[in-house]
C-alpha positions, -999 to +999 in steps of 0.1 A: +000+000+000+010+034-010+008+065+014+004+095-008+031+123+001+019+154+018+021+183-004+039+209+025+017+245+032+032+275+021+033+280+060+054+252+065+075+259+034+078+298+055+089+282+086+116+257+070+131+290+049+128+307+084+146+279+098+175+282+077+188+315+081+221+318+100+225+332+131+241+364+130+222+377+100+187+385+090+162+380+059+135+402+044+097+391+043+101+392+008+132+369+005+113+341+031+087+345+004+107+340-027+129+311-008+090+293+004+075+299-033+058+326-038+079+360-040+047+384-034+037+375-006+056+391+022+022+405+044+017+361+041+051+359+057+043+381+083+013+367+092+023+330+094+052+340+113+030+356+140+016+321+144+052+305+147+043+275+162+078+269+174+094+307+179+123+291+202+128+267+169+118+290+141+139+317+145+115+346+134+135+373+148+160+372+121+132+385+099+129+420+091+114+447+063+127+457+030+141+481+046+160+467+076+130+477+101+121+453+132+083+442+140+068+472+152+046+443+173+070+409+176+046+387+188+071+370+210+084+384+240+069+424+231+084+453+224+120+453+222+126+412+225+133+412+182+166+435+194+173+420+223+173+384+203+194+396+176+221+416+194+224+382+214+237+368+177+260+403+173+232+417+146+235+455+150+205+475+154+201+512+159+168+528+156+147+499+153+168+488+122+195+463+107+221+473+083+206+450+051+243+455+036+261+443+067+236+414+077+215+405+049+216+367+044+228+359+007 
């Protein structure tokens, strides 16, 4: 008897790109988007990772804007916790943001 393979969410194809970025750097929305199959939906990104079913697995702190910004509302640990998680791996952030050119994952 054959079991048919379960075709994987785009949820869990977020939290396995998620799970492969290196400490130390971060990833934009976008690129977690691209990398899980779908490159235009970043807001999608965003949202599943507010449901991160494992945030002390799935790192989703290493996940920031276009820009470089941190969740204006990280949904683990409040306020300030995405800094405080990120300086912990030497990721430099001043103003609520992360050099893209310094930390970007590539």
């Amino acid at each position: 008897m054959t079991e048919k393979k379960r075709e994987k969410s785009f949820s869990d194809r977020i939290y396995e790109a998620v799970s492969r970025i290196p400490r130390g750097t971060v990833a934009t929305y976008g690129q977690i988007a691209a990398a899980a199959g779908n490159g235009g939906a970043a807001r999608a990104v965003g949202n599943a990772l507010h449901r991160n079913p494992l945030p002390g697995v799935i790192p989703c702190h290493r996940v920031v804007s276009a820009q470089g910004r941190l969740a204006p509302h990280f949904a683990f640990g409040g306020e300030g916790q995405q800094q405080k998680l990120l300086e912990a791996e030497g990721v430099e952030v001043i103003d609520c943001r992360v050099d893209l050119k310094k930390y970007q994952m590539r």
